[in-house]
C-alpha positions in Angstrom: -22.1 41.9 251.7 -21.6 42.4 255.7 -21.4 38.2 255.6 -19.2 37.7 252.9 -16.7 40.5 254.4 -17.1 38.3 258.1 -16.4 35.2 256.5 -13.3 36.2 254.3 -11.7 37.7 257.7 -13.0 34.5 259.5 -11.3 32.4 256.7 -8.1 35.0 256.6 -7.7 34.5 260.8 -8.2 30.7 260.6 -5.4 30.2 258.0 -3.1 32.3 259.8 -3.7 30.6 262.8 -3.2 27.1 261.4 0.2 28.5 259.9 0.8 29.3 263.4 0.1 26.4 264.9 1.6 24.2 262.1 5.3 26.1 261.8 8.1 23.9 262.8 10.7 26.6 265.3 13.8 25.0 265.6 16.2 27.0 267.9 19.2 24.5 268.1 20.7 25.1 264.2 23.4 28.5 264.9 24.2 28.6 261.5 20.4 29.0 260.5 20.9 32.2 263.2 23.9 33.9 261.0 23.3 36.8 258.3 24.1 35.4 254.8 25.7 38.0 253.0 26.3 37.6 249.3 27.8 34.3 249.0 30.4 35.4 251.4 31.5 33.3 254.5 29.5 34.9 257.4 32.3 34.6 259.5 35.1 35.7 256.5 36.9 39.0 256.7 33.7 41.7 255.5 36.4 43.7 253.4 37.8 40.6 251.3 37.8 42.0 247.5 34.9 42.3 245.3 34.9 41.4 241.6 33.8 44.8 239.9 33.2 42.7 237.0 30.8 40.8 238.7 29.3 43.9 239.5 29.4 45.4 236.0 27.7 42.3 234.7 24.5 42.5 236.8 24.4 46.0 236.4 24.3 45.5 232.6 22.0 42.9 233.2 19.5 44.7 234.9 20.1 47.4 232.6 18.9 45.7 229.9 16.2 43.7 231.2 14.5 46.8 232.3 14.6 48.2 228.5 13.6 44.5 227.2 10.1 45.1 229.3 10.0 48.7 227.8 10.1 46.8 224.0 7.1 44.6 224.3 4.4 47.3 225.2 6.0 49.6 222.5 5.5 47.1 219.8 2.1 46.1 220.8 1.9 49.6 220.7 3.3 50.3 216.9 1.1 47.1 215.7 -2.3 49.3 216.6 -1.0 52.7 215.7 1.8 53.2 212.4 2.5 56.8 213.0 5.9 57.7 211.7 6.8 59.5 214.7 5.9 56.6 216.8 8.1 54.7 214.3 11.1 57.0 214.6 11.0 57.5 218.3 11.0 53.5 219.0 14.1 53.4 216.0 15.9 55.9 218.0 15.1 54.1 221.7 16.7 51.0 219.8 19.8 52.9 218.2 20.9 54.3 221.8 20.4 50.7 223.3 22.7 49.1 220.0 24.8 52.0 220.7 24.8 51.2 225.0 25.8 47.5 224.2 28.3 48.0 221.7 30.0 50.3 224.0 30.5 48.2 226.5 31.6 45.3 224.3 33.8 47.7 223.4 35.5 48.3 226.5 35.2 44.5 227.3 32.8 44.9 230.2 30.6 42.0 228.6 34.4 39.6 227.6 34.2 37.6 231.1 37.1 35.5 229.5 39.7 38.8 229.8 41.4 40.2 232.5 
């Protein structure tokens, strides 16, 4: 055990080293050296407007994604076990998100084409 532990850290150090060695630093490119912020020229005005839409959208995107990787362990969950209240609580989890979007369809937050 004691020799396998010594030859993982051995292993570990060596490719570390080797990175080391093998990393190419080039100092002479200043626009490498600038921060990139958000698509934004680095040297732009920092208070130029911000589409809220653009905003809203990944907010709903993220939104949703998150409750899309809540739906696939809940079904795997109502294949194995066909309680009714395990029924009714994943019918209701699915009304409030059907209720979420078509809300903000409603108030056009999802209509990119509108202004």
């Amino acid at each position: 055990m004691l020799l396998i532990f010594f030859f993982v850290t051995f292993l570990s150090m060596l490719m570390l080293f080797v990175s080391w060695i093998l990393s190419y630093k080039s100092n002479n490119s200043n626009e490498s050296l600038t921060p990139f912020e958000c698509g934004f020229e680095p040297l732009s005005d920092m208070r130029s407007p911000f589409s809220i839409r653009f905003f809203l959208l990944i907010i709903l995107f993220l939104i949703f994604d998150i409750e899309v990787s809540l739906i696939f362990p809940i079904i795997s969950i109502l294949i194995i076990d066909k309680k009714i209240e395990t029924i009714l609580s994943f019918t209701m989890f699915l009304i409030i998100l059907l209720f979420g979007i078509f809300h903000e369809w409603n108030e056009g937050a999802i209509d990119w084409v509108t202004v």
